[in-house]
Backbone atoms as SQL, in Angstrom:
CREATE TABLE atoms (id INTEGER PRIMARY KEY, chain TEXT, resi INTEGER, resn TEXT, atom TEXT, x REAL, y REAL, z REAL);
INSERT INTO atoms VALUES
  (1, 'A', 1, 'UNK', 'N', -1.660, -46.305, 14.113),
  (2, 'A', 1, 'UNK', 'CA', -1.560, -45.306, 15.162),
  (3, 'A', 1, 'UNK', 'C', -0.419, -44.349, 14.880),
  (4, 'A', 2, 'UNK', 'N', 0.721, -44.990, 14.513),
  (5, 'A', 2, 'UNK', 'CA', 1.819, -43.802, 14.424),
  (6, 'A', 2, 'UNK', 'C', 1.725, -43.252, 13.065),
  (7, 'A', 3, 'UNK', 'N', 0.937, -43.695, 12.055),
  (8, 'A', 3, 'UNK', 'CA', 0.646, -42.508, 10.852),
  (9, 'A', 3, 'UNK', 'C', -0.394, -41.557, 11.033),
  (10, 'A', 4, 'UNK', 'N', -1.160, -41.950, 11.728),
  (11, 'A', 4, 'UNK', 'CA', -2.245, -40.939, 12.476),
  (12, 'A', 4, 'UNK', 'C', -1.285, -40.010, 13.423),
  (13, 'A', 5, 'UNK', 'N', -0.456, -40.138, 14.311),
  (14, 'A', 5, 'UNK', 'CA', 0.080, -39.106, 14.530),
  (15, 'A', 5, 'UNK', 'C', 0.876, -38.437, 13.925),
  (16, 'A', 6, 'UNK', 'N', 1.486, -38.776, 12.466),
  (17, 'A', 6, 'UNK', 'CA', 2.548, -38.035, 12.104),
  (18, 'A', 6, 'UNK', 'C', 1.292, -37.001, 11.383),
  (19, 'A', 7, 'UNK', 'N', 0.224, -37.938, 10.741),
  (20, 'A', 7, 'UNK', 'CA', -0.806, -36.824, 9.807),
  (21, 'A', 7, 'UNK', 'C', -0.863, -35.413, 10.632),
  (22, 'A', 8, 'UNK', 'N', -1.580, -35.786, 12.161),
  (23, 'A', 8, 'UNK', 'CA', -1.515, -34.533, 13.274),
  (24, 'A', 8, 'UNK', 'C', -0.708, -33.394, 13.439),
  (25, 'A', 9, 'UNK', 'N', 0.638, -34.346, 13.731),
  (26, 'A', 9, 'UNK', 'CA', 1.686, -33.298, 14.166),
  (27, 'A', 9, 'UNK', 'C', 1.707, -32.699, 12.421),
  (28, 'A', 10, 'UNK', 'N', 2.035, -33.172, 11.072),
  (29, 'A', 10, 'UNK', 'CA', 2.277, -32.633, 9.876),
  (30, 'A', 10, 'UNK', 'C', 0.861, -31.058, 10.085),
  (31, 'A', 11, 'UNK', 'N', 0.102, -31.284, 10.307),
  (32, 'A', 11, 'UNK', 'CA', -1.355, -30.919, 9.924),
  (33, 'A', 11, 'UNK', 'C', -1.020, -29.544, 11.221),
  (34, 'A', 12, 'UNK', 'N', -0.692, -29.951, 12.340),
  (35, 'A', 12, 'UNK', 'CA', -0.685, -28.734, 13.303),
  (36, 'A', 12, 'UNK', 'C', 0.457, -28.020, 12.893),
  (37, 'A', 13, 'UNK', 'N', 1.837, -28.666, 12.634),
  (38, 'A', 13, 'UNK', 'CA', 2.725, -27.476, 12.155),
  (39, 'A', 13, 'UNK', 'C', 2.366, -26.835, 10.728),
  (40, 'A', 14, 'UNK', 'N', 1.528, -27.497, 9.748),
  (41, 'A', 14, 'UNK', 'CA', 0.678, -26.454, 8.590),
  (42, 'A', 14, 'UNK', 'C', 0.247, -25.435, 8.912),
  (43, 'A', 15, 'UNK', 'N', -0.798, -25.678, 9.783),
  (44, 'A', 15, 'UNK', 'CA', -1.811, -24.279, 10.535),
  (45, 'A', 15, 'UNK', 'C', -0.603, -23.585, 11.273),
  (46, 'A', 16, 'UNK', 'N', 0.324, -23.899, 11.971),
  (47, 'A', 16, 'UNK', 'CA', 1.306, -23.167, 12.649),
  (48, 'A', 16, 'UNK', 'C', 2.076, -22.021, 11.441),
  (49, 'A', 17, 'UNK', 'N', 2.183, -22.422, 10.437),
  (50, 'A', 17, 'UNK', 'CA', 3.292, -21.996, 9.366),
  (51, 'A', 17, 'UNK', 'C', 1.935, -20.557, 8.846),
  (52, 'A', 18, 'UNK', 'N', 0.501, -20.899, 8.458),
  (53, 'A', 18, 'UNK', 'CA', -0.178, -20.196, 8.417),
  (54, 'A', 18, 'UNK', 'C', -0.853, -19.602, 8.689),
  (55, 'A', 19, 'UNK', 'N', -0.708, -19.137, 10.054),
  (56, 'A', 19, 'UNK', 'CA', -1.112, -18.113, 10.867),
  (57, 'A', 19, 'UNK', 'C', -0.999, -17.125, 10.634),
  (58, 'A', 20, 'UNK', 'N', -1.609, -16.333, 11.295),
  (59, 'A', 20, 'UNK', 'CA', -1.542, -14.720, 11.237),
  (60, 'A', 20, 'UNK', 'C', -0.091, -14.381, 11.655),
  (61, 'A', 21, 'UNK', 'N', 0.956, -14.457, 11.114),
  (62, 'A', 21, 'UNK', 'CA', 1.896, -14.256, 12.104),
  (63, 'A', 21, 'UNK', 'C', 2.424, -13.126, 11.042),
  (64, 'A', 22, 'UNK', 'N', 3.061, -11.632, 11.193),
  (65, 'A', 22, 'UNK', 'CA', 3.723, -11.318, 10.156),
  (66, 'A', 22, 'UNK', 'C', 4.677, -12.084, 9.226),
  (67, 'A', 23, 'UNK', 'N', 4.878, -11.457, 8.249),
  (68, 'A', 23, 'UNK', 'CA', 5.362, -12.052, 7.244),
  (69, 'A', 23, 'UNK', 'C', 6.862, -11.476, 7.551),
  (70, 'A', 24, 'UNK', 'N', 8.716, -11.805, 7.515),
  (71, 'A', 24, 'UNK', 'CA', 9.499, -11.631, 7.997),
  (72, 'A', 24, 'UNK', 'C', 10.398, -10.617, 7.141),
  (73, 'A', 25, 'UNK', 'N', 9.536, -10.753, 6.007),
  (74, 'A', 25, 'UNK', 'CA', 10.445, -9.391, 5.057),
  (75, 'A', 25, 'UNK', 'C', 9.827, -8.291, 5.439),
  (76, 'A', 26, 'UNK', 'N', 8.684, -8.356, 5.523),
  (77, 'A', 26, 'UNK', 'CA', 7.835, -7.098, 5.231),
  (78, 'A', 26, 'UNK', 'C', 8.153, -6.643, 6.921),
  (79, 'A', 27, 'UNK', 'N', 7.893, -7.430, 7.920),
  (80, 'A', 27, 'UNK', 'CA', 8.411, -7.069, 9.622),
  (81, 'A', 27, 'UNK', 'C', 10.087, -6.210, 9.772),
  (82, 'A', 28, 'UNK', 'N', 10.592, -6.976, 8.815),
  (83, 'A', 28, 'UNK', 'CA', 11.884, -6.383, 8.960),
  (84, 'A', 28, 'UNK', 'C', 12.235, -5.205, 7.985),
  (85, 'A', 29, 'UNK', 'N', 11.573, -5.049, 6.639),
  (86, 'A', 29, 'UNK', 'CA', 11.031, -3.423, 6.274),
  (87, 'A', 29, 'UNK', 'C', 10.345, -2.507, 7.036),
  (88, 'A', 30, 'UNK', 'N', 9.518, -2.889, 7.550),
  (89, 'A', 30, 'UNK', 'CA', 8.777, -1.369, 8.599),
  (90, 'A', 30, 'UNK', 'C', 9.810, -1.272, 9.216),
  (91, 'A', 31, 'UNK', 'N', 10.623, -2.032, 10.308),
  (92, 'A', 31, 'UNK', 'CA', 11.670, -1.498, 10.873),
  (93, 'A', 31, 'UNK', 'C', 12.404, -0.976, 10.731),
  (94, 'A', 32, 'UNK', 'N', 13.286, -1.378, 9.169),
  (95, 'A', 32, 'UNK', 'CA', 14.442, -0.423, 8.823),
  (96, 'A', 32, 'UNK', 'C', 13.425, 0.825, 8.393),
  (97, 'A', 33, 'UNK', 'N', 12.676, 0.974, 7.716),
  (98, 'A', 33, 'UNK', 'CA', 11.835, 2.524, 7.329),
  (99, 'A', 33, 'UNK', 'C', 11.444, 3.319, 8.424),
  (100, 'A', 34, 'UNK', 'N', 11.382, 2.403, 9.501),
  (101, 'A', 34, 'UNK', 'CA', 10.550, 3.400, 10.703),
  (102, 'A', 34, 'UNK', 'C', 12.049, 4.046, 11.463),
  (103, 'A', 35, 'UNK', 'N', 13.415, 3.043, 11.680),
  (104, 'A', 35, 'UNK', 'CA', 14.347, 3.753, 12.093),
  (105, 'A', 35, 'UNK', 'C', 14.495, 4.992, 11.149),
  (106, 'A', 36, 'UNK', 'N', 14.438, 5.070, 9.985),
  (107, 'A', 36, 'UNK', 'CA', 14.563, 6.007, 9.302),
  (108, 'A', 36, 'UNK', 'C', 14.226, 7.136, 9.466),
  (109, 'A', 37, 'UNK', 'N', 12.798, 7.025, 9.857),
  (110, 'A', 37, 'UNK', 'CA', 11.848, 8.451, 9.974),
  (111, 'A', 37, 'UNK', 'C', 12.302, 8.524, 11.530),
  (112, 'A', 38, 'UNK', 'N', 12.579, 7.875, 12.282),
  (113, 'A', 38, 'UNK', 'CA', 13.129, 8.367, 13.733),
  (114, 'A', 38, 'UNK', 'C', 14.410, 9.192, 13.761),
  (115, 'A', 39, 'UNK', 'N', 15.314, 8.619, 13.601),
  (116, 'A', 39, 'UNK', 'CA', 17.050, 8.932, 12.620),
  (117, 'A', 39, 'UNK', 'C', 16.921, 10.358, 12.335),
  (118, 'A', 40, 'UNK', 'N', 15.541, 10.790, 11.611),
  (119, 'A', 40, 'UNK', 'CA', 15.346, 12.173, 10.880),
  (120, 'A', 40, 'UNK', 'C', 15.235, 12.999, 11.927),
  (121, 'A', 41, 'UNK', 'N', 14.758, 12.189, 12.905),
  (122, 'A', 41, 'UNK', 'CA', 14.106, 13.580, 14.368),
  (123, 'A', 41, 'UNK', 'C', 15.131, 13.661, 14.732),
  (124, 'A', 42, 'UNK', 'N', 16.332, 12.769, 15.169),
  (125, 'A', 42, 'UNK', 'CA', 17.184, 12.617, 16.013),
  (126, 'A', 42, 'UNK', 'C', 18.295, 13.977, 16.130),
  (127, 'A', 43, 'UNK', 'N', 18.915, 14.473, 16.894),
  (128, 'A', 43, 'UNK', 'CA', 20.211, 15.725, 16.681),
  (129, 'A', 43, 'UNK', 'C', 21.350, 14.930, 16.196),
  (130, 'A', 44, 'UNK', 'N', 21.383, 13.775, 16.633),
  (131, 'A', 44, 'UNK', 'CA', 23.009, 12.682, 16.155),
  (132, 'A', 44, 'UNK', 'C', 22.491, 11.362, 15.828),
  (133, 'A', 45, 'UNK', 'N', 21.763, 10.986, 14.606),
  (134, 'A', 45, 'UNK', 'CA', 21.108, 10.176, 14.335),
  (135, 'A', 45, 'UNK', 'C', 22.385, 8.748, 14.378),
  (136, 'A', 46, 'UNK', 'N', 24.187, 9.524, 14.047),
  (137, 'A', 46, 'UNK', 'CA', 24.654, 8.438, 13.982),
  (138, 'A', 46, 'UNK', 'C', 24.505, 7.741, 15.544),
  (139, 'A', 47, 'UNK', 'N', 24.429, 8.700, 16.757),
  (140, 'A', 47, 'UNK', 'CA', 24.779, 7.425, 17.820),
  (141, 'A', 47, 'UNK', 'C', 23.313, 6.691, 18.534),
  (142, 'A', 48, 'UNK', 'N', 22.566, 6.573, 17.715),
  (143, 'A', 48, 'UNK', 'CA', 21.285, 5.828, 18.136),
  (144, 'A', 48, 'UNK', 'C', 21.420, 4.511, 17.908),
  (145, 'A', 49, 'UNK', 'N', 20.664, 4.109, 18.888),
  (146, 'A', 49, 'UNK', 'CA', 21.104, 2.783, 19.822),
  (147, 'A', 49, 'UNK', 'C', 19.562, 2.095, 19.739),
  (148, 'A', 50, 'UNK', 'N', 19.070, 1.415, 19.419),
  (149, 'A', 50, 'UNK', 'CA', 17.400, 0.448, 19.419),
  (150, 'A', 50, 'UNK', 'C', 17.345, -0.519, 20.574),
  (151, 'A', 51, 'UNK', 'N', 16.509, -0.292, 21.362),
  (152, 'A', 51, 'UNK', 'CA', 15.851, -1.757, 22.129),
  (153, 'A', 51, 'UNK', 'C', 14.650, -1.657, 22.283),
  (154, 'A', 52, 'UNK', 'N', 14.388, -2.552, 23.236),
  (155, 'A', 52, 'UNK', 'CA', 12.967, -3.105, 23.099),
  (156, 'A', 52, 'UNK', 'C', 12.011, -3.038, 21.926),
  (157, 'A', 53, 'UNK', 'N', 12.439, -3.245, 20.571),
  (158, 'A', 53, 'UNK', 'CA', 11.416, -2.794, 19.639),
  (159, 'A', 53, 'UNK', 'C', 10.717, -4.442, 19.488),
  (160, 'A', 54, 'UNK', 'N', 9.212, -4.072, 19.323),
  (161, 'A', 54, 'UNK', 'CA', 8.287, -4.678, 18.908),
  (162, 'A', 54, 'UNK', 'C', 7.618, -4.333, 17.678),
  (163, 'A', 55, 'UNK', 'N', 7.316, -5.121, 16.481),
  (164, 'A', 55, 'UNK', 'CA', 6.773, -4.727, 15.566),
  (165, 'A', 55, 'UNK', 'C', 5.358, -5.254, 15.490),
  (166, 'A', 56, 'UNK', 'N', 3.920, -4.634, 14.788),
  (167, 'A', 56, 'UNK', 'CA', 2.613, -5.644, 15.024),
  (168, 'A', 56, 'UNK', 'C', 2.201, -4.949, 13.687),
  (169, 'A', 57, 'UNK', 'N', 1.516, -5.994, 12.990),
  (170, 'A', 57, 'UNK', 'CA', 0.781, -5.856, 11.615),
  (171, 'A', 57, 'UNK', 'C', -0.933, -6.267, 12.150),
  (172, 'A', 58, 'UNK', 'N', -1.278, -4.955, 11.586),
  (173, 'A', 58, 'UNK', 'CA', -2.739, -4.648, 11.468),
  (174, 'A', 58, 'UNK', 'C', -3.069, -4.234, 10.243),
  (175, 'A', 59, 'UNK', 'N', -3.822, -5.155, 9.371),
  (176, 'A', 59, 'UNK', 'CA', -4.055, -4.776, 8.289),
  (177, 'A', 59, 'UNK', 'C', -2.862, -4.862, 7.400),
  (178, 'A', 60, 'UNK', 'N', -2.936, -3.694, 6.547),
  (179, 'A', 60, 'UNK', 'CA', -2.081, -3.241, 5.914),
  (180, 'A', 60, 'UNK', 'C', -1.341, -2.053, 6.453),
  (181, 'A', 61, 'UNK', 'N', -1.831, -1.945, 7.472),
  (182, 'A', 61, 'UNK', 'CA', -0.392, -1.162, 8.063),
  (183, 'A', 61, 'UNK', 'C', 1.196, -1.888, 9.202),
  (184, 'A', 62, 'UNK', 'N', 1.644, -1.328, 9.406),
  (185, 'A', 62, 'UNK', 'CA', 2.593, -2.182, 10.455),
  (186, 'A', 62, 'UNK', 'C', 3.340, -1.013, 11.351),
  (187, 'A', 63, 'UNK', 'N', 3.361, -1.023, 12.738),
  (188, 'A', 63, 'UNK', 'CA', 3.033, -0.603, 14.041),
  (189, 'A', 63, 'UNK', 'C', 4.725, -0.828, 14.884),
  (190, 'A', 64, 'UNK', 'N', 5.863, -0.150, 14.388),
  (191, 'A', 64, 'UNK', 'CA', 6.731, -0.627, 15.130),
  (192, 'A', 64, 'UNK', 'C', 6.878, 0.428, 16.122),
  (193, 'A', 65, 'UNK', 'N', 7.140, -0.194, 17.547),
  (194, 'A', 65, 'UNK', 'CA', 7.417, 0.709, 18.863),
  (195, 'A', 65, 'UNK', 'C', 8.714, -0.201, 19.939),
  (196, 'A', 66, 'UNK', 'N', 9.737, 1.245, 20.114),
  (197, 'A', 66, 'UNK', 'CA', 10.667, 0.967, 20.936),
  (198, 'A', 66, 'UNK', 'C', 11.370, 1.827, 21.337),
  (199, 'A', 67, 'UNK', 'N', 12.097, 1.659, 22.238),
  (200, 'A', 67, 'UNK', 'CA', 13.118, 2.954, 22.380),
  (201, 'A', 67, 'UNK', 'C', 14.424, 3.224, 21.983),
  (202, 'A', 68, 'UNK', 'N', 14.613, 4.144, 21.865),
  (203, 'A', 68, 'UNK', 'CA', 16.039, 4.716, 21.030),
  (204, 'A', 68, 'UNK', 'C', 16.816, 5.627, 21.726),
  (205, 'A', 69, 'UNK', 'N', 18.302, 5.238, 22.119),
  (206, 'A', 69, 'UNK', 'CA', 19.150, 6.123, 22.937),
  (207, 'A', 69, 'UNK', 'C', 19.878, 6.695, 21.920),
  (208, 'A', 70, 'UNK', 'N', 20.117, 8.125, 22.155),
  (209, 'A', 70, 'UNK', 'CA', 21.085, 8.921, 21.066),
  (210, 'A', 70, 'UNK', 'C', 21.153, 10.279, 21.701),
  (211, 'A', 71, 'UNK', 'N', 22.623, 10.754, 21.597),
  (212, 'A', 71, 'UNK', 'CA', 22.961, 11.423, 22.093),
  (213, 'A', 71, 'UNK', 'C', 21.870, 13.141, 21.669),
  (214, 'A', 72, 'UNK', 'N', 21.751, 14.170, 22.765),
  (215, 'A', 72, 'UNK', 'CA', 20.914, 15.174, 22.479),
  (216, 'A', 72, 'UNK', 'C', 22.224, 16.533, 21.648),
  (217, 'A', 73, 'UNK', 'N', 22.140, 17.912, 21.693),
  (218, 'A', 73, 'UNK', 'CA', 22.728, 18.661, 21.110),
  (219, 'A', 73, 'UNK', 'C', 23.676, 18.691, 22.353),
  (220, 'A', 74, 'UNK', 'N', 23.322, 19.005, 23.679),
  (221, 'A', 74, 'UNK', 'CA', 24.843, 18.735, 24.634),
  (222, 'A', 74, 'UNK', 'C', 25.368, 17.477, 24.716),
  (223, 'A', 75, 'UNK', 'N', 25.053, 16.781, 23.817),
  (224, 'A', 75, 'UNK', 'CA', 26.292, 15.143, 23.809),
  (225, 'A', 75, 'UNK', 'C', 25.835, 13.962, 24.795),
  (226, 'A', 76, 'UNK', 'N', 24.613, 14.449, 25.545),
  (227, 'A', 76, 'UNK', 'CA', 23.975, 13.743, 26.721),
  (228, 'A', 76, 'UNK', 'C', 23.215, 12.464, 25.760),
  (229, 'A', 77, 'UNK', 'N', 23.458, 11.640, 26.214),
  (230, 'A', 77, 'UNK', 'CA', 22.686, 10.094, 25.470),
  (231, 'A', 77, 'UNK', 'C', 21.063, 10.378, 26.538),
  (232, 'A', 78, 'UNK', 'N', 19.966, 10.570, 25.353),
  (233, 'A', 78, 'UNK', 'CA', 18.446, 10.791, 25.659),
  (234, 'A', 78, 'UNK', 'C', 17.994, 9.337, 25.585),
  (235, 'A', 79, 'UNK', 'N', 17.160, 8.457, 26.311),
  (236, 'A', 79, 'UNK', 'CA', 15.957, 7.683, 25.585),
  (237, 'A', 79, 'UNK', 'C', 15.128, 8.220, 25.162),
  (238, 'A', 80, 'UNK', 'N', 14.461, 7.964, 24.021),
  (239, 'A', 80, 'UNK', 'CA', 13.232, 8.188, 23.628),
  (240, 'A', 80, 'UNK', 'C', 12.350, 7.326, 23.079),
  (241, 'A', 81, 'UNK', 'N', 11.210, 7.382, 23.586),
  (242, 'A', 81, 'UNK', 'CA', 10.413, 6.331, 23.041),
  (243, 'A', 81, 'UNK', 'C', 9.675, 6.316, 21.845),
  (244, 'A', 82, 'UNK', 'N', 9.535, 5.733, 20.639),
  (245, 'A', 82, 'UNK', 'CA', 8.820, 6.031, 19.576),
  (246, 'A', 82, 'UNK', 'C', 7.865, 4.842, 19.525),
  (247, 'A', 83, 'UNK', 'N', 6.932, 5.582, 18.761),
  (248, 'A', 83, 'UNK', 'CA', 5.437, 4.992, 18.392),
  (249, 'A', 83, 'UNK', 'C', 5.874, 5.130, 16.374),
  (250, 'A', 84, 'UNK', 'N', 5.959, 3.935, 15.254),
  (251, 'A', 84, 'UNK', 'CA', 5.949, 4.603, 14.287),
  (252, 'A', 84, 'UNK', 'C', 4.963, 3.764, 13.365),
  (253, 'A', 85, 'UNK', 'N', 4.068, 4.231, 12.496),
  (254, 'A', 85, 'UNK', 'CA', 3.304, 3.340, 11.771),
  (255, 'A', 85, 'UNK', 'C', 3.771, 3.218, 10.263),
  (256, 'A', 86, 'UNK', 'N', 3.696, 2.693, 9.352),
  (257, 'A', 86, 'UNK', 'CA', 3.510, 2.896, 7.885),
  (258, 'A', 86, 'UNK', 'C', 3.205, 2.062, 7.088),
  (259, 'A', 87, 'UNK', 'N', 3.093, 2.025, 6.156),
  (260, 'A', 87, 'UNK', 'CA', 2.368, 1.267, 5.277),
  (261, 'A', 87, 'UNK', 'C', 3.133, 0.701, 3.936),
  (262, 'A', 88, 'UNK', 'N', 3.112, -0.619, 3.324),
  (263, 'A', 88, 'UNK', 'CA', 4.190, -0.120, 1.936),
  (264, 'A', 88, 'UNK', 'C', 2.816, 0.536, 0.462),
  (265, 'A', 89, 'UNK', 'N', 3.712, 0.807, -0.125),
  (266, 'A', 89, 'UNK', 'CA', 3.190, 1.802, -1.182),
  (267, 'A', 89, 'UNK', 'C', 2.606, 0.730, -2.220),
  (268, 'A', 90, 'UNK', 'N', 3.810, -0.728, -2.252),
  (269, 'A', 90, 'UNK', 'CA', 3.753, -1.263, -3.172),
  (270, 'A', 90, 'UNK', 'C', 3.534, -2.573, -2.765),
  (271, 'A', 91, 'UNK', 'N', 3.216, -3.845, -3.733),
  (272, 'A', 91, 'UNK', 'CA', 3.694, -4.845, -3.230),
  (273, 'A', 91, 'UNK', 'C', 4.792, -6.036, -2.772),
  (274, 'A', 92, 'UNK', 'N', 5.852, -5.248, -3.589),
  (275, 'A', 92, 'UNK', 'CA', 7.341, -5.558, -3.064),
  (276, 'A', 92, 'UNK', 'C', 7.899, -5.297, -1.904),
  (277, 'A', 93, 'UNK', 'N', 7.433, -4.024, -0.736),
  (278, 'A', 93, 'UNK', 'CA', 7.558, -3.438, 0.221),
  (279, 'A', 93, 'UNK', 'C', 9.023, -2.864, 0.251),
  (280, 'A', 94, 'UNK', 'N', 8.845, -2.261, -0.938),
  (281, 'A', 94, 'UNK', 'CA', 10.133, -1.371, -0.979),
  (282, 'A', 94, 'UNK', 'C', 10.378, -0.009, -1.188),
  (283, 'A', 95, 'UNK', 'N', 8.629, 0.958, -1.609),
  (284, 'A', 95, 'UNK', 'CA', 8.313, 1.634, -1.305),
  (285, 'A', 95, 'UNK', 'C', 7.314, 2.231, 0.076),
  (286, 'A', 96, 'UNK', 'N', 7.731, 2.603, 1.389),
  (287, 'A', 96, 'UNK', 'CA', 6.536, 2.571, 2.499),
  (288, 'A', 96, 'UNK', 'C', 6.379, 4.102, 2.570),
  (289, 'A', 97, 'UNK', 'N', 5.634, 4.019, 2.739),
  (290, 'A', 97, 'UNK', 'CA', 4.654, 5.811, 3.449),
  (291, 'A', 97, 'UNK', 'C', 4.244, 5.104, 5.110),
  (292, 'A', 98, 'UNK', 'N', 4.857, 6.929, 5.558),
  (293, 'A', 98, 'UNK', 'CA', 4.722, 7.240, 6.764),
  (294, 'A', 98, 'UNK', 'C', 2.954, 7.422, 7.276),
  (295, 'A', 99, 'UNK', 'N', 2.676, 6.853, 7.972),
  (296, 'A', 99, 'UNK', 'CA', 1.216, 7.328, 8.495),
  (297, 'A', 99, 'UNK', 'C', 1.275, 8.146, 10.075),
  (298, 'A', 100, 'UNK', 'N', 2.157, 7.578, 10.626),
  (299, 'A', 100, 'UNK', 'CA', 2.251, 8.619, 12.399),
  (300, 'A', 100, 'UNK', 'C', 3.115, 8.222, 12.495),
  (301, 'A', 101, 'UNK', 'N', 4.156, 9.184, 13.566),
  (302, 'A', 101, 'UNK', 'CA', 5.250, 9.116, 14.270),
  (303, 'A', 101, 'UNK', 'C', 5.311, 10.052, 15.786),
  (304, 'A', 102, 'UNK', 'N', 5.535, 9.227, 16.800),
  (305, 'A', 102, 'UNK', 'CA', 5.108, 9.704, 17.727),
  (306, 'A', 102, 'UNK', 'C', 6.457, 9.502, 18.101),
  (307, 'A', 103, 'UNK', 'N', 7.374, 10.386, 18.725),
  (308, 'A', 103, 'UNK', 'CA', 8.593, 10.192, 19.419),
  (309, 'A', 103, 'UNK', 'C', 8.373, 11.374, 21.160),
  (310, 'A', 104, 'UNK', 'N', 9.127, 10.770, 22.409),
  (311, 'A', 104, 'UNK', 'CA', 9.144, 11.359, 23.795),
  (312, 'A', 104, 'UNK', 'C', 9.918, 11.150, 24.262),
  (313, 'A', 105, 'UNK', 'N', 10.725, 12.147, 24.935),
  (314, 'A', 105, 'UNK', 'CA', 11.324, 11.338, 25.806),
  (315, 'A', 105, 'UNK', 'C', 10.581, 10.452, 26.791),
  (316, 'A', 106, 'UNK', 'N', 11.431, 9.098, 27.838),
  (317, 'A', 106, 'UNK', 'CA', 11.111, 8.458, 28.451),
  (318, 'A', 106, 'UNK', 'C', 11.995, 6.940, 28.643);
C-alpha cells in the first residue's frame, strides 16, 4: 500500500512538472523585451515602475500585460496599461521580435 502511494504521488508530481505551464526563462525574456519596447514609448523611461504584470504563452508567441507608472513630460507619474506580444527569433530566446504593442492610459 505505501509503495503504491509513493508510485501516485511520484507519477502526479511528473504530469505536474509537465504541463503546459510556461517555461521560466523564456517567461522571464518576453518580460524583460516587452519592458523594453514599453521603456521606448515612455517620456522618462528611467522612472517606470511595473505591476500587475501577467505573462501567457500561446503558441509560439508570449502575451505579457500590466501596468506601468512613469512620470509624463510635466513630471506627473501616468499609469498606463500595456498589452505587449512577441515572439523569440531564435531558439535560445535571445533574439525576440515585436508582434503588437498596445499601450493607454488607465
Amino acid at each position: 500500500m505505501r509503495i503504491t502511494f509513493i508510485t501516485v504521488a511520484a507519477t502526479v508530481a511528473l504530469l505536474g512538472a509537465c504541463s503546459a505551464q510556461p517555461s521560466e526563462p523564456d517567461k522571464y525574456g518576453a518580460q524583460d523585451v516587452c519592458k523594453q519596447f514599453v521603456e521606448k514609448r515612455l517620456k522618462a523611461p528611467s522612472t517606470a515602475d511595473y505591476q500587475n504584470t501577467t505573462t501567457t504563452q500561446d503558441a509560439n508567441q508570449w502575451t505579457v500585460e500590466g501596468d506601468v507608472d512613469a512620470e509624463n513630460s510635466f513630471g506627473a507619474k501616468i499609469r498606463n496599461h500595456y498589452v505587449c506580444v512577441v515572439k523569440p527569433r531564435d531558439s535560445e530566446g535571445t533574439n525576440w521580435e515585436l508582434v503588437d504593442i498596445q499601450m493607454g492610459e488607465g
